[in-house]
N, C-alpha and C positions, 0 to 999 in steps of 0.2 A: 363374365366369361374371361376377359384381360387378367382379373386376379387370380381367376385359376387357371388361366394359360402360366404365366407367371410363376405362379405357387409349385405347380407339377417341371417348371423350368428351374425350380429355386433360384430366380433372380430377383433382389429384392426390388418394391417401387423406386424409380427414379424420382417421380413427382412425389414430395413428403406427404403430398394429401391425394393420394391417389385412391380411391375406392373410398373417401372418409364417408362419400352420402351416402353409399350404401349401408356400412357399417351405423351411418348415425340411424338409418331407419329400420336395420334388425334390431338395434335398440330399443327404439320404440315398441318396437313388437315383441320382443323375446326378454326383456331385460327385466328379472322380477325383484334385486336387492340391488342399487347398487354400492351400496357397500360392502356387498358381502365378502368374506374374506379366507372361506375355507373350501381351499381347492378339492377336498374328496365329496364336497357337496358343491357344485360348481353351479351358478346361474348357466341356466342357460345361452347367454349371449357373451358373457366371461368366457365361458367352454368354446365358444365360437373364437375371441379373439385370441384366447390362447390356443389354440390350436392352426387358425387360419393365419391370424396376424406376427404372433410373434415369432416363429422361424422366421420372417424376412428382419425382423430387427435383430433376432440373435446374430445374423448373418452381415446385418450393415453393422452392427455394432466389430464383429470379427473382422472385418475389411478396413474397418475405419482409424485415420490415423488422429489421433488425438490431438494433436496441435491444428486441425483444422475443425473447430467443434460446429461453425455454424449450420454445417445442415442438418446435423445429425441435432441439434440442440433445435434448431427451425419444426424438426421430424415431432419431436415429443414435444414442443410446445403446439403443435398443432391436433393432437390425439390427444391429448394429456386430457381435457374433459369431456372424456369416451371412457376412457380406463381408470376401473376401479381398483381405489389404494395397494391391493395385494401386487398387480400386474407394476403398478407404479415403480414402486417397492422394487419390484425385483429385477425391472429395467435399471432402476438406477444404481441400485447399493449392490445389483449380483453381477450385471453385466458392467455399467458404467465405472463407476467409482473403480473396479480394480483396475481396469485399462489408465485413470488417470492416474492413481496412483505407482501404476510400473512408470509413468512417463514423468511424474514429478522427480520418482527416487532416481531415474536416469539423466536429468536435467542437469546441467550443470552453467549455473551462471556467470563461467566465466571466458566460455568459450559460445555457449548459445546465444544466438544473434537477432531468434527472436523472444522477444520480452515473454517471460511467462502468464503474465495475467491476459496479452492477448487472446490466448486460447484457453487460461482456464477460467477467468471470471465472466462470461459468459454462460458458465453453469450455475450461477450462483442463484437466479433468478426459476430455473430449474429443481434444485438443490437445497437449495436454503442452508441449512447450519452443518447440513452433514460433509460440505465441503470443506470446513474447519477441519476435519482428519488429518487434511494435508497441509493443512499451513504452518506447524511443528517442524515439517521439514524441508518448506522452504526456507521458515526464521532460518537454522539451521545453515544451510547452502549458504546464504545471502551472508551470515555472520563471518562462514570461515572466508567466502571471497573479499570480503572485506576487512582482513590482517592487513593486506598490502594496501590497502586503499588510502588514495592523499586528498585533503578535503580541496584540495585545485583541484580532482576530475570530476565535473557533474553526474557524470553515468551514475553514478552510485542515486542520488535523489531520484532519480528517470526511473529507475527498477523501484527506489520502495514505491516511491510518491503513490503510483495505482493502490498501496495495499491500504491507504489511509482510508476510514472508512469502511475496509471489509476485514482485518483484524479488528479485533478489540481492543479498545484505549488503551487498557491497560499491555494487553500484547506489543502493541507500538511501543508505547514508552517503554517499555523491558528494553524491546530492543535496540531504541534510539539512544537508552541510557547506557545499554553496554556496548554498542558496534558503531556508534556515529559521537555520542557526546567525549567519548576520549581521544576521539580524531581531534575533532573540534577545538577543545583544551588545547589539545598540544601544542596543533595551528597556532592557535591565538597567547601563548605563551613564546613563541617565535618570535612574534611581531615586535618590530625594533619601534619607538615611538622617538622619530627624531622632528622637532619642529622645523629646524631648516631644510628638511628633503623626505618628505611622510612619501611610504610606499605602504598602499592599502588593500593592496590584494589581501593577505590574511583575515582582514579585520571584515569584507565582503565575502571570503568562503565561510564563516562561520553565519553571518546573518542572514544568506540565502537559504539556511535551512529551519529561519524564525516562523517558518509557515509548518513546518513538521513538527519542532520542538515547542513543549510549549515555554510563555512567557518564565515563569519562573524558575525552570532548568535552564533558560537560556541567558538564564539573569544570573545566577550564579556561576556560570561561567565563565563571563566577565567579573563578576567580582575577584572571583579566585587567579586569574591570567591575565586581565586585562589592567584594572583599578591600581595595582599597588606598582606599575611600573611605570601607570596615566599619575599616579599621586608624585610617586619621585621625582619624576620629569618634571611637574611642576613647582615644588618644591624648590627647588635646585635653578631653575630658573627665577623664579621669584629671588630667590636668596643673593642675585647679582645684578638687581638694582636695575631691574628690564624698563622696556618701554608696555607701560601697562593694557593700553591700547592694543598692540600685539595680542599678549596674554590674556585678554579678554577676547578677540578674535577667533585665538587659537583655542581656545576654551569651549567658546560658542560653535565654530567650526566642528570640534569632535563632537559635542552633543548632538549638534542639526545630522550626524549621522544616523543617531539610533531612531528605531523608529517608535511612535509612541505609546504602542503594547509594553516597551522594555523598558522606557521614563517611567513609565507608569509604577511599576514595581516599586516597590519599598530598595530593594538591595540599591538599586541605578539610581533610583531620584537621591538617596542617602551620601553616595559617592560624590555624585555631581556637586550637592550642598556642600560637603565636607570639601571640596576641591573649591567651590566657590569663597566658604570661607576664610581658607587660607587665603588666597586673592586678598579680599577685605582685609586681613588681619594685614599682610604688606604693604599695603596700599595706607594705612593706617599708621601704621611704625616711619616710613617714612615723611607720612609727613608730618609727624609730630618734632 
């Protein structure tokens, strides 16, 4: 009686699982495929939910603001093994999916305050792959808000960080390779390496993203902006007859920085020996 008080009010349920018992025991009793899939031959109890059930979803769905997904995601995770594939189908990919994606193309990252994966990766569990549609153009958003991006502001890791895991490795690394690793570079070709007054800010905005990047893009990074201006420096110091104690210090000091995913690498453990052996070889000249 409440659902067809309701139904003839067009108000949808408030409770997500309001009338489910009943619907689960017309099931039992009317429900003769349920797989079946073609609406001009309708199961019986299909013809029941589409007919009874779904105006109130067409209707929460038209109401509903999409940056607040969890009832309406709470709604059809709670039905969702009542309704067969067709009904599924067309809750999500006819009515859902274009609501989220008018609100992803309207997004904009650099003024919206709240994070976008709060509200959309909670569909994903829902959704599965077909949420992929729209991750093209957040990459996208996220790339061009990050022209101006300087690798001192963390916001930028806070926004991708969520997506690690729900894109594609290979989607990630695109994007870390074109929107984050020449930030990165730049940073770390900045960095003044002065033994008597090291400032390390730079050389920590590029390692804080060792957990995003992986080791060997992050290793060649330094090799390319880091190594030949850590080679010079030391060079040049060795060359004036130092205190070698020092220079072994300072040596060991900047290694005890990396961490040792990035030792590990060929390109960094390569550098470091190459830097050690100069050492040796000084150390050697004079005192012969």
């Amino acid at each position: 009686k409440q659902w067809y008080q309701r139904r003839v009010r067009g108000q949808p349920p408030v409770n997500p699982s309001f009338a489910i018992d009943y619907f689960v025991t017309w099931r039992e009793l009317l429900e003769e495929s349920p797989n079946a899939g073609c609406r001009e031959e309708l199961d019986p109890f299909h013809h029941l939910l589409w007919v009874l059930w779904m105006p109130y979803i067409r209707q929460a769905v038209q109401t509903w603001n999409p940056r607040d997904s969890s009832s309406l995601v709470k709604l059809i995770e709670i039905w969702l093994p009542l309704l067969p594939p067709w009904i599924v189908n067309n809750i999500l990919y006819t009515l859902i999916l274009p609501k989220l994606k008018s609100e992803v193309d309207q997004w904009n990252p650099t003024k919206d305050t709240t994070p976008i994966h709060s509200w959309l990766q909670p569909w994903i569990p829902v959704m599965g792959d077909t949420l992929g549609d729209l991750f093209p153009t957040i990459r996208q958003k996220l790339g061009s808000a990050l022209t101006e991006w300087h690798p001192s502001d963390p916001s930028a890791k806070m926004i991708i960080q969520p997506w690690k895991g729900v894109w594609s490795q290979q989607s990630m690394d695109t994007f870390i390779l074109k929107c984050i690793v020449p930030k990165l570079s730049q940073s770390l070709s900045e960095l003044v390496i002065n033994p008597n007054h090291q400032v390390l800010d730079p050389f920590h905005w590029v390692l804080s993203w060792s957990d995003m990047i992986s080791s060997v893009h992050l290793a060649s990074v330094f090799d390319k902006n880091f190594f030949p201006k850590f080679t010079a420096i030391l060079k040049t110091w060795l060359s004036s007859n130092p205190n070698y104690n020092e220079v072994i210090m300072w040596y060991q000091g900047w290694k005890g920085l990396f961490p040792p995913s990035l030792l590990q690498t060929p390109g960094i453990r390569s550098n470091f020996m190459h830097c050690l052996d100069l050492k040796n070889t000084a150390v050697s000249s004079s005192s012969a």
